[in-house]
Biopython code that builds the backbone (N, CA, C, O; Angstrom):
import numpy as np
from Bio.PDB.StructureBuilder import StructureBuilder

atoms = [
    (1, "UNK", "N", (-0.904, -41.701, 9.061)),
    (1, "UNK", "CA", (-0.951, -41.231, 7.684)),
    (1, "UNK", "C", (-2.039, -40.169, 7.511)),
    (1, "UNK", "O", (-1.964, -39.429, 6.530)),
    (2, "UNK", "N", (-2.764, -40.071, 8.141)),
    (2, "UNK", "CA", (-4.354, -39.756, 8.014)),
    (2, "UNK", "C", (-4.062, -38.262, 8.540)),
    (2, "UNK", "O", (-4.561, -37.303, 7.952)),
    (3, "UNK", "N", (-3.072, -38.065, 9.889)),
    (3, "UNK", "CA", (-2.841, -36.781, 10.632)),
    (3, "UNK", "C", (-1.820, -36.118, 9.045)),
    (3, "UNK", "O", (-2.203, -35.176, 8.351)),
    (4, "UNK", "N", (-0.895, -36.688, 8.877)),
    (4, "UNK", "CA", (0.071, -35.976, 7.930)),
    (4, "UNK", "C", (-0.856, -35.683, 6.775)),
    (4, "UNK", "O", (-0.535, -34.559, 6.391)),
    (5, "UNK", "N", (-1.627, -36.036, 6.198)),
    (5, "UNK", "CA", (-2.650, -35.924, 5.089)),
    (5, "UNK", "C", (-2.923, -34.316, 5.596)),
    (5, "UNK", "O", (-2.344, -33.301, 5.207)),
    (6, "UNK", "N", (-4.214, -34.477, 6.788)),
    (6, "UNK", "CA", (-4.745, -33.001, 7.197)),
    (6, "UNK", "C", (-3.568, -32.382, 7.752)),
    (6, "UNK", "O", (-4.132, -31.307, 7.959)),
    (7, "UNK", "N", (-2.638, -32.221, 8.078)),
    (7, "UNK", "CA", (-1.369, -31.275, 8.243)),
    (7, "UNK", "C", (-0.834, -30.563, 6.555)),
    (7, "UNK", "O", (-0.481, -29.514, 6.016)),
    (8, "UNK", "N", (-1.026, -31.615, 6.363)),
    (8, "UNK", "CA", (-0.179, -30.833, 4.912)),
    (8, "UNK", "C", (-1.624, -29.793, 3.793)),
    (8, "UNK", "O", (-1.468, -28.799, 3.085)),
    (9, "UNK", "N", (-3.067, -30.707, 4.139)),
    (9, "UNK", "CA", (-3.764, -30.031, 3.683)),
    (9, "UNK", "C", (-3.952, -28.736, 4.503)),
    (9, "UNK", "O", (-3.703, -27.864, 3.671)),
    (10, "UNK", "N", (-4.214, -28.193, 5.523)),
    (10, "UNK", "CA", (-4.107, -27.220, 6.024)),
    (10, "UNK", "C", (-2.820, -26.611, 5.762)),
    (10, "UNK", "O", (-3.106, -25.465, 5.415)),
    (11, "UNK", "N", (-1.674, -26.730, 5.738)),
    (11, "UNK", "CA", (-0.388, -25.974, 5.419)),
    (11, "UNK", "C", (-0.945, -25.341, 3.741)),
    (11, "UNK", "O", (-1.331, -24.176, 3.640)),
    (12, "UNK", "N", (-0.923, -25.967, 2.937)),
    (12, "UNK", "CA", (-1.575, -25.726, 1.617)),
    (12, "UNK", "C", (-2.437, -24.655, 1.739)),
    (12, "UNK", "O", (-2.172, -23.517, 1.354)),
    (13, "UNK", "N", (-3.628, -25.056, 2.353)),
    (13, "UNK", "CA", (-4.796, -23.610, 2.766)),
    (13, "UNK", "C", (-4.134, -22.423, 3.174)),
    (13, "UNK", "O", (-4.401, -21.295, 2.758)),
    (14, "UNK", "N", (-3.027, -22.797, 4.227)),
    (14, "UNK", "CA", (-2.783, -20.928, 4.564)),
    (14, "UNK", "C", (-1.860, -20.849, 3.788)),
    (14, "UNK", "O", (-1.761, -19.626, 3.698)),
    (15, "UNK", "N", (-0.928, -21.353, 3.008)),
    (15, "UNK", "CA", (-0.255, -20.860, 2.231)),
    (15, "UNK", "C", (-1.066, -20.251, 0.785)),
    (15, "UNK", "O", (-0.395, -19.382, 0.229)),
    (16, "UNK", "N", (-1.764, -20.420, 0.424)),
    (16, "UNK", "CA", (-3.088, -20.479, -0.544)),
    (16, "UNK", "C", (-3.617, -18.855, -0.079)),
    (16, "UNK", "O", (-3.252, -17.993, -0.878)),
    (17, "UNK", "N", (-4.347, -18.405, 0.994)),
    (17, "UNK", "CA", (-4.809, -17.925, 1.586)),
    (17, "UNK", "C", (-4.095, -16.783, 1.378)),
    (17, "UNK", "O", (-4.559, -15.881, 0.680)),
    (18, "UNK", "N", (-2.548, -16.671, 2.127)),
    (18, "UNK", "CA", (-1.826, -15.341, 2.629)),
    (18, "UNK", "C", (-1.421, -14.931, 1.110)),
    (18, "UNK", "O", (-1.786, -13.786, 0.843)),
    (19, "UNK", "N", (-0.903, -15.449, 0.294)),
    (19, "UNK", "CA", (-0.569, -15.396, -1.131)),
    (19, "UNK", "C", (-1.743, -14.305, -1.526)),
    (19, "UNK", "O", (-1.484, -13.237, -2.080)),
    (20, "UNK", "N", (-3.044, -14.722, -1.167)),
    (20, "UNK", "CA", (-4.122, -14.254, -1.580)),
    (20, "UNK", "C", (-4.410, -12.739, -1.229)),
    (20, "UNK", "O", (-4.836, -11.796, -1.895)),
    (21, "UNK", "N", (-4.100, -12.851, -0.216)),
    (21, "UNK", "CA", (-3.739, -11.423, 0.675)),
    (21, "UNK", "C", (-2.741, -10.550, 0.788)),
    (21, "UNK", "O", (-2.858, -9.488, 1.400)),
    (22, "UNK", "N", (-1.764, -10.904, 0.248)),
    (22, "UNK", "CA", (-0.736, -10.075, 0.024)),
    (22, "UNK", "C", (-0.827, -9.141, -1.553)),
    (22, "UNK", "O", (-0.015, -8.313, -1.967)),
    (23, "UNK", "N", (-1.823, -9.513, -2.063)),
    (23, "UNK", "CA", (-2.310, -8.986, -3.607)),
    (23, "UNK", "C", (-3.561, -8.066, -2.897)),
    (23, "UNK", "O", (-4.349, -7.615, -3.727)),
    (24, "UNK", "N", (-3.726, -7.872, -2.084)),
    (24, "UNK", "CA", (-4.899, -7.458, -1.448)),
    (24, "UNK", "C", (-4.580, -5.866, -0.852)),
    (24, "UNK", "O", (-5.240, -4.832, -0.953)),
    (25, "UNK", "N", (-3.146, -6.182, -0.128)),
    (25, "UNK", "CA", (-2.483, -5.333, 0.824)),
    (25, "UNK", "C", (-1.694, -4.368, -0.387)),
    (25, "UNK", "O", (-1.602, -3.141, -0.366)),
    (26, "UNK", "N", (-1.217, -5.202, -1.327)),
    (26, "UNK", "CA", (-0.659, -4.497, -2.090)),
    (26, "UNK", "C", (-1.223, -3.309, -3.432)),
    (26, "UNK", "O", (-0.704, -2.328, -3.965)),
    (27, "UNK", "N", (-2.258, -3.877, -3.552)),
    (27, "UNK", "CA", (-2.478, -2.697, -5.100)),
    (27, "UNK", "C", (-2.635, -1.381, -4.421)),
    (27, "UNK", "O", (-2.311, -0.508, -5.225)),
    (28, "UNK", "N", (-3.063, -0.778, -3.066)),
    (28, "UNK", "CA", (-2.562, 0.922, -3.434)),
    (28, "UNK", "C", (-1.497, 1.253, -3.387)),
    (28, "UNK", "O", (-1.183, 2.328, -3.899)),
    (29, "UNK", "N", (-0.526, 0.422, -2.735)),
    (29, "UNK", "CA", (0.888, 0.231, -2.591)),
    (29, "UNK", "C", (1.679, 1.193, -3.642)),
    (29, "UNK", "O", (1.546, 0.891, -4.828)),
    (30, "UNK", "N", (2.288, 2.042, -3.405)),
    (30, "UNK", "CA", (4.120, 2.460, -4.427)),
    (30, "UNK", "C", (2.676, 3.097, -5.567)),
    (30, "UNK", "O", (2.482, 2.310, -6.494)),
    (31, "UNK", "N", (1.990, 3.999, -5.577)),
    (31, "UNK", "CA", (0.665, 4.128, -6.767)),
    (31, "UNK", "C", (1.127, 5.706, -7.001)),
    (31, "UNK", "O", (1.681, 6.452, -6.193)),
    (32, "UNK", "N", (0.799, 5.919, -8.101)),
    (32, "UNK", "CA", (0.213, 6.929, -8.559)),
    (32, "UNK", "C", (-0.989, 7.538, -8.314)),
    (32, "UNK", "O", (-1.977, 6.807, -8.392)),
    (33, "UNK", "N", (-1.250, 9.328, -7.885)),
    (33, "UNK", "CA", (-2.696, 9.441, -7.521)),
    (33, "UNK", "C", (-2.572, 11.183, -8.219)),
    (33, "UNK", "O", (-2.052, 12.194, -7.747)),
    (34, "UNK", "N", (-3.069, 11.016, -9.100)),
    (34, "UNK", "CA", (-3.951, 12.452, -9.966)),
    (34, "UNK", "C", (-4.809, 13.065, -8.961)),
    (34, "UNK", "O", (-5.936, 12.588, -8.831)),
    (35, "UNK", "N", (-4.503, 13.918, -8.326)),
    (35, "UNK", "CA", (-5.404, 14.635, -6.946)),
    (35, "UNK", "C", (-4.734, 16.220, -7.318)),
    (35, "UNK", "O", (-4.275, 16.699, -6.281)),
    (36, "UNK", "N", (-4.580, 17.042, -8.368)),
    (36, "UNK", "CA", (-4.895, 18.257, -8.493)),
    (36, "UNK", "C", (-3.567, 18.917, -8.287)),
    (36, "UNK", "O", (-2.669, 18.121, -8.561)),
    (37, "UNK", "N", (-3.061, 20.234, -7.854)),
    (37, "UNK", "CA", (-1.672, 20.907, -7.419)),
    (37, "UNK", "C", (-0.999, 20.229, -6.579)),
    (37, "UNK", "O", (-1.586, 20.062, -5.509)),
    (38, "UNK", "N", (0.223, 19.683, -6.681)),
    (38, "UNK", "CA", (1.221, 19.258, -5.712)),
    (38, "UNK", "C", (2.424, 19.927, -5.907)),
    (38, "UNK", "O", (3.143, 19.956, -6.906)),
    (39, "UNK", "N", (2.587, 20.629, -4.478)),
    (39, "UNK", "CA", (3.958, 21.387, -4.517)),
    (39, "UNK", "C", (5.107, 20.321, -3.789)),
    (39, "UNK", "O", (4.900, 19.496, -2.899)),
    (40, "UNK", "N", (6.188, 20.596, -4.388)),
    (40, "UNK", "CA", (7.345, 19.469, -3.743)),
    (40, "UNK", "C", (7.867, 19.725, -2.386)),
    (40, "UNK", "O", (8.412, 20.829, -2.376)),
    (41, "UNK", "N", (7.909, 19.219, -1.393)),
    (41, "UNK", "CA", (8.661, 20.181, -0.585)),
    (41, "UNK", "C", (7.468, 20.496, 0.621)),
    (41, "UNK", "O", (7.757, 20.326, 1.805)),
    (42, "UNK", "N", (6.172, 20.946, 0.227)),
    (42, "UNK", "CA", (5.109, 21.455, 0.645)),
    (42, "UNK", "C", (4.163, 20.405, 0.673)),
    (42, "UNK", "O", (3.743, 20.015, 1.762)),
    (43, "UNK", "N", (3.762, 19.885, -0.411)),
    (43, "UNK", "CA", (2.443, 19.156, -0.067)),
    (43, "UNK", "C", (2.428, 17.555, 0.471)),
    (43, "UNK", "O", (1.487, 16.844, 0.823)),
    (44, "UNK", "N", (4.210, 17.237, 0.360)),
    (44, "UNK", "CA", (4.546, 16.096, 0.361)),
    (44, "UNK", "C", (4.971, 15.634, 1.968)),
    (44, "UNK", "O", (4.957, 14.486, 2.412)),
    (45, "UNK", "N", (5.363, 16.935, 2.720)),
    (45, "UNK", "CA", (5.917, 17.335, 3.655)),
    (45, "UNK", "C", (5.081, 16.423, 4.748)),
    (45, "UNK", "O", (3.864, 16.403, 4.564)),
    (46, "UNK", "N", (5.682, 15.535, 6.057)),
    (46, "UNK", "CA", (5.264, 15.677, 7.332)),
    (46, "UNK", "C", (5.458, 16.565, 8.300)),
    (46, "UNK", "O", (6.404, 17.251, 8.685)),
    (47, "UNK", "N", (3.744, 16.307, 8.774)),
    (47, "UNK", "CA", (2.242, 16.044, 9.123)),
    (47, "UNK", "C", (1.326, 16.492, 8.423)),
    (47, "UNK", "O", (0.220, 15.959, 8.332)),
    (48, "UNK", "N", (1.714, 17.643, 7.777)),
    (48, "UNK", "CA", (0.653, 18.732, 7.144)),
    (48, "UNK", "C", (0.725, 18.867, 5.824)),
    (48, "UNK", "O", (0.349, 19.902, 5.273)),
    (49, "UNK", "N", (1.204, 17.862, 5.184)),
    (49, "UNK", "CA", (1.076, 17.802, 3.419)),
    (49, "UNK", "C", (0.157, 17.304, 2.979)),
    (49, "UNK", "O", (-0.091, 16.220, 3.507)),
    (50, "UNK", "N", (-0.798, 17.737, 1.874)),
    (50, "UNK", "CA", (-1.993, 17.314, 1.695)),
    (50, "UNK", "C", (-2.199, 15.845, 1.259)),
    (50, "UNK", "O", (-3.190, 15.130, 1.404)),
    (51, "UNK", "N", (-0.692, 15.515, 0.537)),
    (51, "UNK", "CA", (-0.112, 14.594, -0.585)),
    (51, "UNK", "C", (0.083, 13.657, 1.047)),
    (51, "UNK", "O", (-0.483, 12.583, 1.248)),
    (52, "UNK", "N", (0.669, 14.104, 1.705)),
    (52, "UNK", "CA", (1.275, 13.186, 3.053)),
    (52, "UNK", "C", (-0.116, 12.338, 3.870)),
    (52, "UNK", "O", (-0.349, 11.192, 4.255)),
    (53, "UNK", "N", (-0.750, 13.522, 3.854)),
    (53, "UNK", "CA", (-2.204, 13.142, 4.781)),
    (53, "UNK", "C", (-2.891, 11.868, 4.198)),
    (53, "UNK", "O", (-3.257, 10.840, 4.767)),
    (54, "UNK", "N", (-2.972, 12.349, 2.545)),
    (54, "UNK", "CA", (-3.821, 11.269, 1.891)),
    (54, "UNK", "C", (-3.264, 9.986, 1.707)),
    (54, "UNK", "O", (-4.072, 9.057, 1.722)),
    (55, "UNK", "N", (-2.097, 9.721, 1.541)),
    (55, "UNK", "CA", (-1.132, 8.525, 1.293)),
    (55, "UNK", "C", (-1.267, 7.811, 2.837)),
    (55, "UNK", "O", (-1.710, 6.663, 2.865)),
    (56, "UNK", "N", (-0.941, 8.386, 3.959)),
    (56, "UNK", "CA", (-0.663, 8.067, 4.995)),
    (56, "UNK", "C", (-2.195, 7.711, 5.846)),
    (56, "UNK", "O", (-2.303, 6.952, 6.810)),
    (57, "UNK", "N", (-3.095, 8.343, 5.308)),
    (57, "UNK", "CA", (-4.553, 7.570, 6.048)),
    (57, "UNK", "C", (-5.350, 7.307, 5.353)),
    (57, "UNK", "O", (-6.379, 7.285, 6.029)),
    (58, "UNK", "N", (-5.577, 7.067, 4.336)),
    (58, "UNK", "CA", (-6.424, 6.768, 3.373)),
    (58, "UNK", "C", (-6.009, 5.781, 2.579)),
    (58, "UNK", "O", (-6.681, 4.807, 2.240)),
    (59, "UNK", "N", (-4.535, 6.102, 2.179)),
    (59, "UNK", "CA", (-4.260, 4.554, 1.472)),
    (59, "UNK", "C", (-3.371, 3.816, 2.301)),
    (59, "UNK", "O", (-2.919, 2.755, 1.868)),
    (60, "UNK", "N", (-3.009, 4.287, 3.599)),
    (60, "UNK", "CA", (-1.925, 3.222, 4.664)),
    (60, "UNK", "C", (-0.873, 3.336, 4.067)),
    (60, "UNK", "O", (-0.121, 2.493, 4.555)),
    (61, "UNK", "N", (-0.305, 3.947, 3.202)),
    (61, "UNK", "CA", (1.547, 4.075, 3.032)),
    (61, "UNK", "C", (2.172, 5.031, 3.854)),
    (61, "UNK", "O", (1.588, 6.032, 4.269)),
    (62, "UNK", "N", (3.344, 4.750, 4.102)),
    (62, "UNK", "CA", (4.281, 5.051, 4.892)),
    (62, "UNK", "C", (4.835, 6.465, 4.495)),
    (62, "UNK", "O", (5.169, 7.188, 5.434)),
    (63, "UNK", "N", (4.927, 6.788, 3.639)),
    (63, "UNK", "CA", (5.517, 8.201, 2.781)),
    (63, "UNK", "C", (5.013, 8.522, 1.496)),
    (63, "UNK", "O", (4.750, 7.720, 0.600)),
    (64, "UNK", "N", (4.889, 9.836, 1.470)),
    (64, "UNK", "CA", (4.670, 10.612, 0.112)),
    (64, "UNK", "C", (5.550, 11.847, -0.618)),
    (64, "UNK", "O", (6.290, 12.733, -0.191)),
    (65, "UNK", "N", (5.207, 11.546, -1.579)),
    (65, "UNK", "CA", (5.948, 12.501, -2.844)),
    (65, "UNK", "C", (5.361, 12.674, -3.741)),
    (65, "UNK", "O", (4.649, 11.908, -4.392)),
    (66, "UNK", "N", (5.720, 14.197, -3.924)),
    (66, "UNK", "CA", (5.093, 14.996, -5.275)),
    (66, "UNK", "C", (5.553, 15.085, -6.405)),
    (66, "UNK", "O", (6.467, 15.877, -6.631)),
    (67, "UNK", "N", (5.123, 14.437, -7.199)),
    (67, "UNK", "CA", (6.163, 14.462, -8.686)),
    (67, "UNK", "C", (5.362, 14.952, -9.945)),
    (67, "UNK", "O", (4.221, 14.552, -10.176)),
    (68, "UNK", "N", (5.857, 15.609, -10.535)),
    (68, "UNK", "CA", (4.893, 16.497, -11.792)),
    (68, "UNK", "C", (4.372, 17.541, -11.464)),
    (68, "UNK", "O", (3.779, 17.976, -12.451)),
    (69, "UNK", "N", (4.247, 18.265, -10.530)),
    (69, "UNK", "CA", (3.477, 18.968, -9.613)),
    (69, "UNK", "C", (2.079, 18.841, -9.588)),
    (69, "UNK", "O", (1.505, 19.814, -9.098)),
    (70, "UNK", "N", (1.347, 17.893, -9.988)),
    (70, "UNK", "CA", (-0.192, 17.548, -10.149)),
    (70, "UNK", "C", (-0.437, 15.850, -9.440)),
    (70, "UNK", "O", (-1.562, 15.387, -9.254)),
    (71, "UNK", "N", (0.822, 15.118, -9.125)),
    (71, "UNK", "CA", (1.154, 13.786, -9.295)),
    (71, "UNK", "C", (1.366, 13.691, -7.832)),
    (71, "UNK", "O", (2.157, 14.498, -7.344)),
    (72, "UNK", "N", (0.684, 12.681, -6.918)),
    (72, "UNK", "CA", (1.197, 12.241, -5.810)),
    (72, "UNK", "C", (1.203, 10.873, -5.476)),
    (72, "UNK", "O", (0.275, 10.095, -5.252)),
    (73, "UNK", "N", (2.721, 10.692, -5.488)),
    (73, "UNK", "CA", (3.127, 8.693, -5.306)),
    (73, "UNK", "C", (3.185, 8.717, -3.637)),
    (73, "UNK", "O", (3.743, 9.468, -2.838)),
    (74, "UNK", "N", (2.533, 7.805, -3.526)),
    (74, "UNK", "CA", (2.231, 7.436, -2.191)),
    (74, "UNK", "C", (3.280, 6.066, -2.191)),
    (74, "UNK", "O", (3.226, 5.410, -3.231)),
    (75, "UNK", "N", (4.282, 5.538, -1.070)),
    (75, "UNK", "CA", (5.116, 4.941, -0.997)),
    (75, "UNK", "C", (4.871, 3.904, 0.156)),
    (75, "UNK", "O", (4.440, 4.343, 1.222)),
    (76, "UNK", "N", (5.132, 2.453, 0.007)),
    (76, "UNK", "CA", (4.848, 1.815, 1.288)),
    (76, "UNK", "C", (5.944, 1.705, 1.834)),
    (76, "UNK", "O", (6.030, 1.194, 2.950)),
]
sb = StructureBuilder()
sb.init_structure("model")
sb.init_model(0)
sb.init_chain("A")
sb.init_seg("    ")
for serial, (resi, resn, name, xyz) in enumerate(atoms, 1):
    if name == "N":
        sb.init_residue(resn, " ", resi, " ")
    sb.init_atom(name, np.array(xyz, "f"), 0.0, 1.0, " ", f" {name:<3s}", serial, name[0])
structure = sb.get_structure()
């Protein structure tokens, strides 16, 4: 009884835990970023889009896009 007790309390903890972390991983996630001229096409572009660079190493998303031409959504 005593093993199933600490089994289930530890299951609880990492379930507790990753929950916790997935709110962690997520807020720059799919964002909006006010960073000045964005051309469509150009700044959004891979390797060399300014909009691409910043999304892709700075906030860890996977793709970027320029929307508004002042507006860059960084995408996970």
């Amino acid at each position: 009884m005593a093993k199933m007790t600490v089994l289930s309390f530890i299951l609880i903890l990492v379930l507790v835990l990753s929950i916790e972390n997935m709110g962690v991983v997520g807020d720059g996630c799919c964002t909006d970023y006010h960073r000045g001229p964005c051309e469509h096409g150009k700044d959004d572009a891979a390797p060399d889009g300014s909009c691409f660079k910043f999304c892709t190493t700075q906030q860890f998303c996977r793709d970027a896009l320029c929307k508004n031409n002042n507006v860059c959504h960084c995408a996970c």
